[in-house]
Backbone of each chain as ProteinMPNN parsed JSONL, in Angstrom:
{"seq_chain_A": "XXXXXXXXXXXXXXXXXXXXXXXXXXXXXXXXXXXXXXXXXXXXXXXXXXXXXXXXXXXXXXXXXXXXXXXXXXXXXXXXXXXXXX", "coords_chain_A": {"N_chain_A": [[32.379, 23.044, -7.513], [31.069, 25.942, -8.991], [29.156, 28.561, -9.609], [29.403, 31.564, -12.07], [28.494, 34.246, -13.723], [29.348, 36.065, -16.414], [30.379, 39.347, -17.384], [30.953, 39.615, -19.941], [29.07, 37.852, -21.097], [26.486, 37.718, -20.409], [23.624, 36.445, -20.526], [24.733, 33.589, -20.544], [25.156, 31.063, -17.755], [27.538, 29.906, -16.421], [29.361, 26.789, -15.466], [32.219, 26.276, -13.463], [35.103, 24.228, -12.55], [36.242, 24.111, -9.45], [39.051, 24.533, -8.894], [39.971, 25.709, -11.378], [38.26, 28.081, -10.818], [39.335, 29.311, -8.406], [42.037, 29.717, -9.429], [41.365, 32.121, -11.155], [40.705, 33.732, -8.74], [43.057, 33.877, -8.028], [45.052, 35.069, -9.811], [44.627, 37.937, -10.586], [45.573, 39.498, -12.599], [44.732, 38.789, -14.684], [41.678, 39.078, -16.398], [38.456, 37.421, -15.316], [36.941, 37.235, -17.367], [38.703, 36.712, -19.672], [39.673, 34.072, -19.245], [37.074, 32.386, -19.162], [36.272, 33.126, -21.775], [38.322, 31.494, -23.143], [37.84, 29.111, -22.173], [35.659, 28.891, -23.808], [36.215, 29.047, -26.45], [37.651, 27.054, -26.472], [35.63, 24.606, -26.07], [35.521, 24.05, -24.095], [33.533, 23.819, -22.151], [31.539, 22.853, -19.044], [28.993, 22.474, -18.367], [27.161, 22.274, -20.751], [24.087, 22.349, -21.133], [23.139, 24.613, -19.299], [21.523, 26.781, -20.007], [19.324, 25.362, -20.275], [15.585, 24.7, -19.433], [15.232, 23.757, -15.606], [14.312, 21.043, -15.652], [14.419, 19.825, -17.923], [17.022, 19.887, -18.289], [17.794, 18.246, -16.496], [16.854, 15.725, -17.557], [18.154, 15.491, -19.698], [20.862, 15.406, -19.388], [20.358, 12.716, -18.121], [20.008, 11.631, -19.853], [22.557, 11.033, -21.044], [24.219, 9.302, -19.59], [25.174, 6.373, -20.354], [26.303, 4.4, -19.996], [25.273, 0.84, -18.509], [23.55, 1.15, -15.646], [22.195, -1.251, -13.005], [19.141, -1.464, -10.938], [19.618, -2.809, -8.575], [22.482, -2.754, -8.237], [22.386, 0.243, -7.707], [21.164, 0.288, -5.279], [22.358, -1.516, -3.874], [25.044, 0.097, -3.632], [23.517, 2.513, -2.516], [22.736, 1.583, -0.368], [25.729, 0.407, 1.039], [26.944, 2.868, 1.328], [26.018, 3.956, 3.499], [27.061, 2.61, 5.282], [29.228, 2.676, 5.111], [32.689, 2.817, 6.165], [35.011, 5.852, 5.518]], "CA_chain_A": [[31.807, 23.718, -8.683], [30.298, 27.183, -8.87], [28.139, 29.191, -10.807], [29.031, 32.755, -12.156], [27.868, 35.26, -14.756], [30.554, 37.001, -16.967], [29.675, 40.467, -17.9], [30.824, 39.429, -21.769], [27.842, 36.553, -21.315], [25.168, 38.036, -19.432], [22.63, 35.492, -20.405], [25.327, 32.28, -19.878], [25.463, 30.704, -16.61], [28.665, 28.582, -17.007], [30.135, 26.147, -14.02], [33.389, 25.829, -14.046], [35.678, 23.468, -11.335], [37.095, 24.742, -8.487], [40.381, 24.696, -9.426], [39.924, 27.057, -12.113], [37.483, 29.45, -9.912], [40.21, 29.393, -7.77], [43.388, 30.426, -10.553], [40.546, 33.326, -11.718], [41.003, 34.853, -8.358], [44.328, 34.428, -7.765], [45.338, 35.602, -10.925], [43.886, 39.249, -11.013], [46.45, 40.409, -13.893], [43.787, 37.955, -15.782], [40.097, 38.805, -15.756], [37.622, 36.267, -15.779], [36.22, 36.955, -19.069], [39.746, 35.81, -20.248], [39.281, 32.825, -18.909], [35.921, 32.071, -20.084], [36.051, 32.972, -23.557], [39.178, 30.619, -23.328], [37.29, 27.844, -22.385], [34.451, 28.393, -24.451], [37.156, 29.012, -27.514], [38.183, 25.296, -26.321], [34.629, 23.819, -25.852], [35.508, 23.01, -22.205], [32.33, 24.144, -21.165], [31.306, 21.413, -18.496], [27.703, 22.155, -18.554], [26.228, 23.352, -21.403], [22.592, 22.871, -20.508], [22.808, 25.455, -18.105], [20.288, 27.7, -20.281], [17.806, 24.823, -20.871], [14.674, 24.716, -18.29], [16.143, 22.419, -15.318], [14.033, 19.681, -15.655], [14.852, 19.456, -19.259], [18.313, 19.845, -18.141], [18.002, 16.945, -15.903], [16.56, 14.592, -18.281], [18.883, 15.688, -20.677], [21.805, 14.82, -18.498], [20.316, 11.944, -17.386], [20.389, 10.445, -21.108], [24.242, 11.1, -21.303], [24.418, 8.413, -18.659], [24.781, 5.257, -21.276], [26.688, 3.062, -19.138], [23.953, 0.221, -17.607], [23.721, 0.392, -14.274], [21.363, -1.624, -12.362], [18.337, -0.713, -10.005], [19.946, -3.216, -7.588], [23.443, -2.025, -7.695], [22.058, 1.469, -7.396], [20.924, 0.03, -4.006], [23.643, -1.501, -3.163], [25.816, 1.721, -3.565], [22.965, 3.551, -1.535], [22.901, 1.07, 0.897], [26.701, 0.859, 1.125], [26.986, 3.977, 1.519], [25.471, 4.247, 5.023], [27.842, 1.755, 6.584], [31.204, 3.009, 4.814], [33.797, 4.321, 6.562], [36.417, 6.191, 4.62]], "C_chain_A": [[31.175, 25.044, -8.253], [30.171, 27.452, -10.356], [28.767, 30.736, -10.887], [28.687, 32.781, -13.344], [28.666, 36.312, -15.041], [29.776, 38.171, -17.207], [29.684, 40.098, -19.332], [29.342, 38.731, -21.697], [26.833, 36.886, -20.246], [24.113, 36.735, -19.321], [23.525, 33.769, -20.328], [25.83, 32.321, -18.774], [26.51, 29.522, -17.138], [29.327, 28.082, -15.706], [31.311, 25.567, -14.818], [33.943, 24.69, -12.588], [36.447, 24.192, -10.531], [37.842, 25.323, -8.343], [40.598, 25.699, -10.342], [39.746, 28.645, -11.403], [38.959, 29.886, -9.302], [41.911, 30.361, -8.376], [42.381, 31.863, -10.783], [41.004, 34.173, -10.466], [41.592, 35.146, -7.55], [45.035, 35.228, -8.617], [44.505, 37.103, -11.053], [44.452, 40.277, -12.038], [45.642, 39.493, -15.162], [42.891, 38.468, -15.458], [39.833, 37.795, -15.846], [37.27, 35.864, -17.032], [36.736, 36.019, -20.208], [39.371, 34.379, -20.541], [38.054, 31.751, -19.685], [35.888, 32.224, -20.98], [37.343, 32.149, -23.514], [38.712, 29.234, -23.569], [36.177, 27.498, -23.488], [34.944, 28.132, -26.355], [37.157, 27.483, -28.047], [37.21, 24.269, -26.406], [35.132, 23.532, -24.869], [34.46, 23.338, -21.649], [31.889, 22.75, -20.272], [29.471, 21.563, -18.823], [26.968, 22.691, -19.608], [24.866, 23.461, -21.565], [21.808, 23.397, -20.053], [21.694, 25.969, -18.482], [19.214, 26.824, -20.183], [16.863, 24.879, -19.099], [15.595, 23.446, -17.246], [15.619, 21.272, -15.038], [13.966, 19.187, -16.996], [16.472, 19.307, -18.855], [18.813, 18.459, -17.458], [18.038, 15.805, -16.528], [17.364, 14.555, -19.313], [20.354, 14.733, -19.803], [21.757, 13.759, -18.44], [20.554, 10.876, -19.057], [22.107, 10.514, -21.867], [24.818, 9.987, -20.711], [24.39, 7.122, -19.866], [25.511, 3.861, -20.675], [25.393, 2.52, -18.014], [24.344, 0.447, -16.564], [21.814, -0.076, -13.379], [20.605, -0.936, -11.55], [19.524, -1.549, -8.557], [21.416, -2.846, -7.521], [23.661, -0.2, -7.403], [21.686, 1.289, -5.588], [21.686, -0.372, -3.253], [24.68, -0.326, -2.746], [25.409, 2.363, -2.237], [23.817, 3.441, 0.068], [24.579, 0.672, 1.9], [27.319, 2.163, 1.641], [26.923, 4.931, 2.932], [25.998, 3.185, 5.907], [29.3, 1.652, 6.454], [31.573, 3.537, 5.655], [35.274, 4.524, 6.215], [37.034, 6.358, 5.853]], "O_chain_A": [[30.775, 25.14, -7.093], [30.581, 27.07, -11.452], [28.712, 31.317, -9.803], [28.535, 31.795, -14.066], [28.812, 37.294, -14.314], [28.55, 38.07, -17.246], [28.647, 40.198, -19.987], [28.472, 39.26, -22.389], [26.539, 36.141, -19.311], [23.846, 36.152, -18.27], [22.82, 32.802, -20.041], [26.689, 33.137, -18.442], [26.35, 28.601, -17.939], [29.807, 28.9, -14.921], [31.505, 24.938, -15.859], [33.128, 24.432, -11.703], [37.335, 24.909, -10.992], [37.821, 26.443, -7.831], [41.431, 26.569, -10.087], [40.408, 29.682, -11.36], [39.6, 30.801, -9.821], [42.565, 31.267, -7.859], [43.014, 32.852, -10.414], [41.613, 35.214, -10.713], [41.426, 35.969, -6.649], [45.678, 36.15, -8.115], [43.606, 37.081, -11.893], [44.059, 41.416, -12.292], [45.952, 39.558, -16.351], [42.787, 38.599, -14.239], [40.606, 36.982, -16.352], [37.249, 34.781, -17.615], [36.233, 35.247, -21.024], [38.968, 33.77, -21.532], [38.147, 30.778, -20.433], [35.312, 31.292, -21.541], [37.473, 32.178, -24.738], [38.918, 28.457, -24.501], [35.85, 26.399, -23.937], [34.391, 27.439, -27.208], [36.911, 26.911, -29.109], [37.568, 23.137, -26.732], [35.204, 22.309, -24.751], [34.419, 23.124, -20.437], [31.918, 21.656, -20.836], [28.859, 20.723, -19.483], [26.14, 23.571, -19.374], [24.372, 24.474, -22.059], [20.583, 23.282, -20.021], [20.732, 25.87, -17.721], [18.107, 27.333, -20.007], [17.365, 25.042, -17.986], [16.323, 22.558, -17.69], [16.192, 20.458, -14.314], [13.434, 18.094, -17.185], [17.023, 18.325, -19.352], [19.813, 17.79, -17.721], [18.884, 14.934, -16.326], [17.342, 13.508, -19.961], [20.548, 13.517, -19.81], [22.838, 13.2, -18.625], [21.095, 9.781, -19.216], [22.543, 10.099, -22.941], [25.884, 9.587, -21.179], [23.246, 6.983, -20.298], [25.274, 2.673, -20.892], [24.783, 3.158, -17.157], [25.473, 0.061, -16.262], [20.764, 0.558, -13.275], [21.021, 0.176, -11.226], [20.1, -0.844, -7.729], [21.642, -2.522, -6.356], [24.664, 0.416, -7.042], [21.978, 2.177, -4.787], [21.887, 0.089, -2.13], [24.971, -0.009, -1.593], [26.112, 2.683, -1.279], [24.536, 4.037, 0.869], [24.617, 0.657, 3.13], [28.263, 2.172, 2.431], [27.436, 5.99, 3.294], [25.538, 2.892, 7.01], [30.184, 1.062, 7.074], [31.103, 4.586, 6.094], [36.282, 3.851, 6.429], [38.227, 6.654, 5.912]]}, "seq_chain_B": "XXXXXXXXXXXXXXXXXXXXXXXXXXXXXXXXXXXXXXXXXXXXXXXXXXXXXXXXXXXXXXXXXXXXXXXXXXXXXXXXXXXXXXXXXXXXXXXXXXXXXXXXXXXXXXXXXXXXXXXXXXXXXXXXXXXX", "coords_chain_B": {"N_chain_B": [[-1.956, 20.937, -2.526], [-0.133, 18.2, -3.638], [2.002, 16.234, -2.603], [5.367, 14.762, -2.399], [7.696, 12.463, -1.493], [10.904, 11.923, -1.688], [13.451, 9.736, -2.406], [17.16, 8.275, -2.421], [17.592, 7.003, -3.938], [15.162, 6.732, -6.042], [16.342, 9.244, -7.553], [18.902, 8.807, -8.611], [18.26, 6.659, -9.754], [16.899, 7.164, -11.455], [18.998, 9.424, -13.114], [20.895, 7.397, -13.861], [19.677, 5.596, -15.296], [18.187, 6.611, -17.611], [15.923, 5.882, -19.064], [14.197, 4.389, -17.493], [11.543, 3.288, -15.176], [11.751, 5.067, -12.608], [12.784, 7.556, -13.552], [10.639, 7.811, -15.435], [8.463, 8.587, -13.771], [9.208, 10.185, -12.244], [9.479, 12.158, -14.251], [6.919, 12.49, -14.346], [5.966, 14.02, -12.721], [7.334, 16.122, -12.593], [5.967, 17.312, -14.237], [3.39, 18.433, -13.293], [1.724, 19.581, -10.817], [3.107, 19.366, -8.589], [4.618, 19.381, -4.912], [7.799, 18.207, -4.613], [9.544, 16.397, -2.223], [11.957, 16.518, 0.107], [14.902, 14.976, 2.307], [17.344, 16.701, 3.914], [19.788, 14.787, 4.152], [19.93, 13.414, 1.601], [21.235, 15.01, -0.885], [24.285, 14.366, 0.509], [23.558, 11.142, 0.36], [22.814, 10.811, -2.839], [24.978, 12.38, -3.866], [27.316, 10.268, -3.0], [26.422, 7.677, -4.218], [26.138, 8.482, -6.87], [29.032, 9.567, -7.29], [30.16, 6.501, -6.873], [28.554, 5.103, -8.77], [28.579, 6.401, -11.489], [29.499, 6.633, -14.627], [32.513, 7.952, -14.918], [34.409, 10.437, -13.346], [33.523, 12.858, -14.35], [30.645, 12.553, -15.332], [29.691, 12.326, -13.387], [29.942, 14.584, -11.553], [28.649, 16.203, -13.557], [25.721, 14.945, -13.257], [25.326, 15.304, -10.857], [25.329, 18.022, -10.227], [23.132, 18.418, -12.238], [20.801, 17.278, -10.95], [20.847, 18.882, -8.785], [19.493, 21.417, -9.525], [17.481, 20.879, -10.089], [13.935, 21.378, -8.29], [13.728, 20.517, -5.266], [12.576, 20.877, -1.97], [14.654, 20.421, 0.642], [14.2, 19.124, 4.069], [15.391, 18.912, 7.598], [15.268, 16.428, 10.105], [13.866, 17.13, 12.968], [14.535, 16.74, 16.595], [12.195, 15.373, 18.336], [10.736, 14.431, 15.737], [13.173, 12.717, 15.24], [13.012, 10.585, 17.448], [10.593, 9.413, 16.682], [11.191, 8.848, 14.344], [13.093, 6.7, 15.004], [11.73, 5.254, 16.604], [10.105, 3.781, 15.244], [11.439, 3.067, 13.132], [13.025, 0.62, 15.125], [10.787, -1.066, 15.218], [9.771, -2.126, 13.263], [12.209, -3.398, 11.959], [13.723, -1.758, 9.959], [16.274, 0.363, 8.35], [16.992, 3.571, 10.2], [17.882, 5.724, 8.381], [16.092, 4.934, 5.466], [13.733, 4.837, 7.15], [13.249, 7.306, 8.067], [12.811, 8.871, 5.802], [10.592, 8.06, 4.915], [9.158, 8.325, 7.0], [8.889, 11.112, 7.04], [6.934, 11.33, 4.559], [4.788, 10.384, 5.365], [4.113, 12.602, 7.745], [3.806, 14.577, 6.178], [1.763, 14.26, 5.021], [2.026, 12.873, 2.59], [2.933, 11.28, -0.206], [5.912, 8.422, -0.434], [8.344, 7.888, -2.447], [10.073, 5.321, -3.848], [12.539, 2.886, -5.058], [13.32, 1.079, -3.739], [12.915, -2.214, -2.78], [12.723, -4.29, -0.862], [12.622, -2.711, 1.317], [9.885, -1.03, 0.574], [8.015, -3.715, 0.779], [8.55, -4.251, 3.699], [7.138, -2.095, 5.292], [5.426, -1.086, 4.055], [2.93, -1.105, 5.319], [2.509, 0.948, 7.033], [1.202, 2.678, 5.086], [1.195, 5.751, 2.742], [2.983, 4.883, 0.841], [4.671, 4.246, -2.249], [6.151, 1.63, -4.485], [8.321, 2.479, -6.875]], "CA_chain_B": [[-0.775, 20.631, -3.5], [-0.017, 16.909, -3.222], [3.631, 15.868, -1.981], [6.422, 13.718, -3.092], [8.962, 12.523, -1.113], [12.034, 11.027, -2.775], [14.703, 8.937, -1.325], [18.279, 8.884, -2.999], [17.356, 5.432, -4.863], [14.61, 7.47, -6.908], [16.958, 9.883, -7.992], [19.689, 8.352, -8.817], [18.195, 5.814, -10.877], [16.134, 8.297, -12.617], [19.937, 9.7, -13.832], [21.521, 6.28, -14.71], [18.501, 4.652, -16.168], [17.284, 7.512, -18.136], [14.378, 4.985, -19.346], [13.615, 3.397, -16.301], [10.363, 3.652, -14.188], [11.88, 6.293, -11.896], [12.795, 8.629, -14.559], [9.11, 8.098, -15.836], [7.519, 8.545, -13.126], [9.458, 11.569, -11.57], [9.331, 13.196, -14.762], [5.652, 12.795, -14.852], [6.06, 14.335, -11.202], [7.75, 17.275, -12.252], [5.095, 18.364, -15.058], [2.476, 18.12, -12.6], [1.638, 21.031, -9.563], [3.129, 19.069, -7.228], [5.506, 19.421, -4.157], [8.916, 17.571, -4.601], [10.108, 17.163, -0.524], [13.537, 15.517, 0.464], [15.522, 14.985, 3.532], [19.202, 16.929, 3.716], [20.349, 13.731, 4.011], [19.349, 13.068, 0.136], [22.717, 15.288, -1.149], [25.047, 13.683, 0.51], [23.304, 9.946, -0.544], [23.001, 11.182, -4.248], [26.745, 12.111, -4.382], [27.893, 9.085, -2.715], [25.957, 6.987, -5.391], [27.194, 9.306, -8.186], [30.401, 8.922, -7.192], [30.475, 5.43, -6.87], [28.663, 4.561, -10.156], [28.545, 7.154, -12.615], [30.69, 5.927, -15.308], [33.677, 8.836, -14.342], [34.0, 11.963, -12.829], [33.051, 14.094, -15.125], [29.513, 12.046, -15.808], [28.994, 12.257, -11.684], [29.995, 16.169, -11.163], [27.001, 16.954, -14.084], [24.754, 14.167, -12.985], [24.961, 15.833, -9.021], [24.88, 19.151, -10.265], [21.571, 18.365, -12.984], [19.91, 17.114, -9.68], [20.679, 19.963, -7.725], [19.035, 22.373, -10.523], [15.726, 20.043, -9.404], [13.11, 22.071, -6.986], [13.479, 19.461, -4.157], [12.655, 21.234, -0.711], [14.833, 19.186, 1.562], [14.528, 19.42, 5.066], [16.084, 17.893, 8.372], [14.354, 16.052, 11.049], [13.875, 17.471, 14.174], [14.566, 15.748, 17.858], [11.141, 15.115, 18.253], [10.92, 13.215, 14.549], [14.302, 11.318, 15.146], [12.351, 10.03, 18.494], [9.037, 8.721, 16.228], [11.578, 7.441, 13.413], [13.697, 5.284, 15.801], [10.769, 4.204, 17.137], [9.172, 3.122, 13.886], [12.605, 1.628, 12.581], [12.643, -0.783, 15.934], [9.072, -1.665, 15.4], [9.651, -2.786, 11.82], [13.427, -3.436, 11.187], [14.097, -0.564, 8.725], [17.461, 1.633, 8.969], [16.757, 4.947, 10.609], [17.523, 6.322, 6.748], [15.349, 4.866, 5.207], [12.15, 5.272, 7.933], [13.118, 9.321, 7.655], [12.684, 9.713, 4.51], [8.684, 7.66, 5.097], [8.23, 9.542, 8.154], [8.449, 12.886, 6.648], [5.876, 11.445, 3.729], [3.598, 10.434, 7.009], [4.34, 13.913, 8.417], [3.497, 15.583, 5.444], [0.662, 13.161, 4.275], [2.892, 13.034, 1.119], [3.348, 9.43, -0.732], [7.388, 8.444, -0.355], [9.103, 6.897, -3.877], [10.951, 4.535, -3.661], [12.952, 1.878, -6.347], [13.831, -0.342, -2.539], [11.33, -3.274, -3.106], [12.771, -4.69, 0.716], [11.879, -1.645, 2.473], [8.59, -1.299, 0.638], [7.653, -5.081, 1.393], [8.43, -4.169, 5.35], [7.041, -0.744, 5.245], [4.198, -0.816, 2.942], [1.732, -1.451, 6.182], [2.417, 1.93, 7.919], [0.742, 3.809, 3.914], [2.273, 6.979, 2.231], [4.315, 4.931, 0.202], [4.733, 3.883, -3.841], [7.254, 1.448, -5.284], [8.243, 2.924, -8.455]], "C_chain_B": [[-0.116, 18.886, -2.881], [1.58, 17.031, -3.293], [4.296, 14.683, -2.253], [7.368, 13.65, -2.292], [9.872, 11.188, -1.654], [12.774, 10.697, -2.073], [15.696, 8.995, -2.631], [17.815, 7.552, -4.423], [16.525, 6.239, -6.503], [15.486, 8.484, -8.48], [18.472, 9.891, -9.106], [19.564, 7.212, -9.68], [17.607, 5.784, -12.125], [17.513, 8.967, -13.765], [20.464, 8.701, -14.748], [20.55, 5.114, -15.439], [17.328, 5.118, -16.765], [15.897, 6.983, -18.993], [13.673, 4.453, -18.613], [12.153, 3.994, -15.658], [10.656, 4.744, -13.286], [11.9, 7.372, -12.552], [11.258, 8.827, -15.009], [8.186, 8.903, -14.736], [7.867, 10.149, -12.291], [9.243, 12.743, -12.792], [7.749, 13.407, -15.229], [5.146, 13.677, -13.39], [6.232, 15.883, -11.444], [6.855, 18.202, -13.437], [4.304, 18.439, -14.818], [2.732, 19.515, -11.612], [2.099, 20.187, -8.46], [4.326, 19.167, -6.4], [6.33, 18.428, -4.171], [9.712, 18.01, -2.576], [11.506, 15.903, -0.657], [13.765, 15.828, 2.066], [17.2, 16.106, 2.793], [20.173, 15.562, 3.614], [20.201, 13.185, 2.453], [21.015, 13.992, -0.386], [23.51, 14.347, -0.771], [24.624, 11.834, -0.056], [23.373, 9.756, -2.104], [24.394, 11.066, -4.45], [26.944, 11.07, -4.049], [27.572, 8.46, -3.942], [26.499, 7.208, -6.88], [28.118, 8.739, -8.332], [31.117, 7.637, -7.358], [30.325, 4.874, -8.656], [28.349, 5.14, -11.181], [29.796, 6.803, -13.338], [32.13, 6.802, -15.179], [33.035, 9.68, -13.742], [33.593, 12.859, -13.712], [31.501, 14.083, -15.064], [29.043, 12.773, -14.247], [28.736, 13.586, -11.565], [28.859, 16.452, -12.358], [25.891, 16.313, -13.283], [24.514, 14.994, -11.93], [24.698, 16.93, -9.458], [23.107, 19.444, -10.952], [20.422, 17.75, -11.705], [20.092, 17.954, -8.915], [19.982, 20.961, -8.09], [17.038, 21.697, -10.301], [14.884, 21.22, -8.252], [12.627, 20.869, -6.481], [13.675, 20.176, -2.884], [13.233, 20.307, 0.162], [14.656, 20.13, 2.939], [15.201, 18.466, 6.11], [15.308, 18.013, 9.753], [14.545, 17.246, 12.069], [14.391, 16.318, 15.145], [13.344, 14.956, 18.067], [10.962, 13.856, 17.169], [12.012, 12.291, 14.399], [13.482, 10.294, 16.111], [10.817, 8.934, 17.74], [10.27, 7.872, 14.832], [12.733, 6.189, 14.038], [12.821, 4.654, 16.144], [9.997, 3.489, 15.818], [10.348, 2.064, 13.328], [12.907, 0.6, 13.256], [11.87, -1.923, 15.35], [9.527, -2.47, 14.067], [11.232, -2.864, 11.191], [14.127, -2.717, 9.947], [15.656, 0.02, 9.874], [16.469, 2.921, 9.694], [17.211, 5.812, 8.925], [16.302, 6.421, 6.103], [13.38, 5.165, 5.886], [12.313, 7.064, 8.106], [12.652, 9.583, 6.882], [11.013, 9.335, 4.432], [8.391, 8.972, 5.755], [8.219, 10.821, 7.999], [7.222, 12.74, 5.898], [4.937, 11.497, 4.826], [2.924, 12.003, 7.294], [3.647, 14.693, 7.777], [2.156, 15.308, 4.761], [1.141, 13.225, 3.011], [2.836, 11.286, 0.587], [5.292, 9.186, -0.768], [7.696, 7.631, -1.623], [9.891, 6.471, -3.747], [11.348, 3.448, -4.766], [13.287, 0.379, -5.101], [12.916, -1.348, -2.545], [11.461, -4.04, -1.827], [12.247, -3.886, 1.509], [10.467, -1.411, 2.326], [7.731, -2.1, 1.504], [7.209, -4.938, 3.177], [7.736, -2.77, 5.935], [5.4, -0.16, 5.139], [2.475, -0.861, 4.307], [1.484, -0.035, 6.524], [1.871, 3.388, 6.376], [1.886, 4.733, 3.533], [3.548, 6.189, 1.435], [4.322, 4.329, -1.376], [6.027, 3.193, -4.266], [7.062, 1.58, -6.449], [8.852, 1.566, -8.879]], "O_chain_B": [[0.261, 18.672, -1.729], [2.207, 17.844, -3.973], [3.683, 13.617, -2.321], [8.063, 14.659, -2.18], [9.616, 10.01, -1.901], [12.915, 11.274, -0.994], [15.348, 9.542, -3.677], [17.876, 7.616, -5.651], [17.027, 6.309, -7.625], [15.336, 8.451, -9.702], [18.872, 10.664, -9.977], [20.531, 6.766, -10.298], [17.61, 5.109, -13.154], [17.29, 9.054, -14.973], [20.558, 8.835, -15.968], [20.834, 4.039, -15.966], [16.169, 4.704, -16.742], [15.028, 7.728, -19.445], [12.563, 4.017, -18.92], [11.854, 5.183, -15.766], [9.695, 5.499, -13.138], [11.092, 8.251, -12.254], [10.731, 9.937, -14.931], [7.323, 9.733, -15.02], [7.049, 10.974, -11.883], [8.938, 13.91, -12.544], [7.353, 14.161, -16.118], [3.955, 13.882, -13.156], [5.61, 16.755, -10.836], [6.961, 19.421, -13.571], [3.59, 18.594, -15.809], [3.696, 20.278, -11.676], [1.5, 20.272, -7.387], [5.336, 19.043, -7.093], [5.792, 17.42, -3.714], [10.102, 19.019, -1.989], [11.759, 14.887, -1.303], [13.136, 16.573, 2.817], [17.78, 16.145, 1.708], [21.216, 15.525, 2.962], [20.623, 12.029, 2.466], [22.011, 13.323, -0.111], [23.62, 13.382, -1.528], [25.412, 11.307, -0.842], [23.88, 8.757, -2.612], [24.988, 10.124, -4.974], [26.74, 10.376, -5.045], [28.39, 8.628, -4.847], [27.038, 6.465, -7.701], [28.362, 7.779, -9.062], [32.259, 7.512, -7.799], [31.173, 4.486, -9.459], [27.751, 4.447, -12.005], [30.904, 6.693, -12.814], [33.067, 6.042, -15.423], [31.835, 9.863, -13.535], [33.287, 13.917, -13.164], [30.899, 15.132, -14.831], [28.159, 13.621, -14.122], [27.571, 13.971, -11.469], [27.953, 17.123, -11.864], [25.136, 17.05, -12.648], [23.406, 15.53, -11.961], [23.535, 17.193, -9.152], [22.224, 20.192, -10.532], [19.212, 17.941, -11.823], [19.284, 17.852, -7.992], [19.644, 21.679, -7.149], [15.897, 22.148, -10.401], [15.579, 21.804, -7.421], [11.636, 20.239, -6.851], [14.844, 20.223, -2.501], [12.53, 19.37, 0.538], [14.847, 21.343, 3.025], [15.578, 17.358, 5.73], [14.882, 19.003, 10.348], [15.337, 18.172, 11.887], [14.645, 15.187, 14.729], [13.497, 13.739, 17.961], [11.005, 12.665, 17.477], [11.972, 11.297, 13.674], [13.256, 9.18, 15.638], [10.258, 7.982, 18.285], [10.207, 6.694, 14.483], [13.034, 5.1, 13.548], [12.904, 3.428, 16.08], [9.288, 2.491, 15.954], [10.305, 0.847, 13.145], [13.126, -0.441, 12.637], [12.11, -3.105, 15.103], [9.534, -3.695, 14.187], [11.455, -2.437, 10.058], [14.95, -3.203, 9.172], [15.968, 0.082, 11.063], [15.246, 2.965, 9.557], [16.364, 6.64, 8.59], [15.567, 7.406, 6.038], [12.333, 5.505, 5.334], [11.365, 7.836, 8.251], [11.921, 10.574, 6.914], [10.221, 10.156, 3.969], [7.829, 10.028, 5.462], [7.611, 11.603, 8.73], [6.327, 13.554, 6.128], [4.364, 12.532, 5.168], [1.779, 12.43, 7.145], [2.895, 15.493, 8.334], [1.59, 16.122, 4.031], [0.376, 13.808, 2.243], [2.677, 10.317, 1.33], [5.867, 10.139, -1.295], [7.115, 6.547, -1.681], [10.84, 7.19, -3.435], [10.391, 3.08, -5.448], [13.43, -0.813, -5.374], [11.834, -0.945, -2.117], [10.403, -4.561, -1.474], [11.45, -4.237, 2.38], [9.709, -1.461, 3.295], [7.026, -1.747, 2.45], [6.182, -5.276, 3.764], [7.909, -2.501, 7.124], [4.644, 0.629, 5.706], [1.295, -0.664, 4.018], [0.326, 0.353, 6.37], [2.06, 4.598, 6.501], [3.077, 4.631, 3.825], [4.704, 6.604, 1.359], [3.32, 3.616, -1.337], [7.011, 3.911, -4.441], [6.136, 1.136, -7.128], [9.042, 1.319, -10.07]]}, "name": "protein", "num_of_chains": 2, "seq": "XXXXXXXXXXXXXXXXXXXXXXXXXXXXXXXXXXXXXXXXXXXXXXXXXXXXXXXXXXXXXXXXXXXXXXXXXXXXXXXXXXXXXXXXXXXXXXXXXXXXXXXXXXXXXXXXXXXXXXXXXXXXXXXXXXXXXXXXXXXXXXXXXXXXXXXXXXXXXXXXXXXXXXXXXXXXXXXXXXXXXXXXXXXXXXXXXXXXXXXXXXXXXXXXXXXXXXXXXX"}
């Protein structure tokens, strides 16, 4: 993921995926702007919280999350985590 | 300025259990004057976790990014502090993970948050620490 700042959208910070970033600047018979007002045309924006403060942004986020998950399989995961090997 | 240090558990359960005691308690953390500290090791634990149980990818890649938008100073041990947290994780059967992320609160005279109620339990002698 990365962060830029279109000149059209001065005040939106918009993250896009990689993969995109990536087509933006291979593609230089496209600008960016293209691009971005494409997506935003589309609603693909991935984050649109970006403007809010980021601990409103967090908590915001964090109530998008509606699938339960446990404290203890949160621990498990962790703890998993530190004896995986991919 | 009083100090917070967070382990990945905190964080991560503050996202997927946007009601839960961690979420409360960090977000009563972050409207407060106080220092949020981490390890570098806290990223990569977060994603992992993400990854694993955020209901897709899409949910995970915001979730990691809305925690990276957090003011969490992480830092990474020294030689010196690996040397005092091996020796502490011996002494008391803890991972070397988990006794980092104490021994910085120690370090820093900070309190450490934690959702681990085993590591507390074995932990809880050596201070600086809060199960949320």
């Amino acid at each position: 993921m990365t962060n830029i700042i279109s000149q059209t959208y001065k005040r939106l910070t918009i993250s896009i995926p990689w993969n995109l970033w990536e087509k933006i600047q291979l593609d230089t018979s496209q600008p960016a702007s293209h691009y971005i007002t494409s997506l935003i045309k589309n609603d693909k924006l991935l984050d649109q919280d970006d403007n809010k403060d980021p601990i409103q942004a967090f908590f915001a986020q964090a109530q998008k999350n509606t699938k339960k998950v446990s404290t203890k399989k949160i621990l498990e995961t962790i703890h998993k985590g530190r004896s995986r090997h991919v | 300025m009083s100090s917070y240090i967070l382990d990945a558990s905190i964080i991560v359960d503050s996202l997927l259990q946007p009601n839960g005691s961690a979420a409360k308690r960090l977000l009563e953390l972050c409207t407060k004057k106080v220092q949020l500290l981490s390890l570098v090791l806290l990223d990569t634990e977060v994603a992992n976790a993400l990854m694993f149980d955020s209901a897709n990818i899409d949910l995970a890649l915001k979730n990691f990014s809305a925690y990276k938008r957090l003011n969490i100073s992480l830092s990474a041990p020294t030689e010196k502090d690996y040397l005092k947290i091996i020796e502490l994780s011996k002494k008391n059967k803890t991972t070397v993970y988990d006794t980092s992320y104490h021994h910085l609160a120690l370090l820093e005279n900070g309190i450490f948050l934690t959702k681990d109620k085993k590591y507390y339990e074995k932990a809880k002698l050596f201070g600086n620490i809060e199960l949320v």
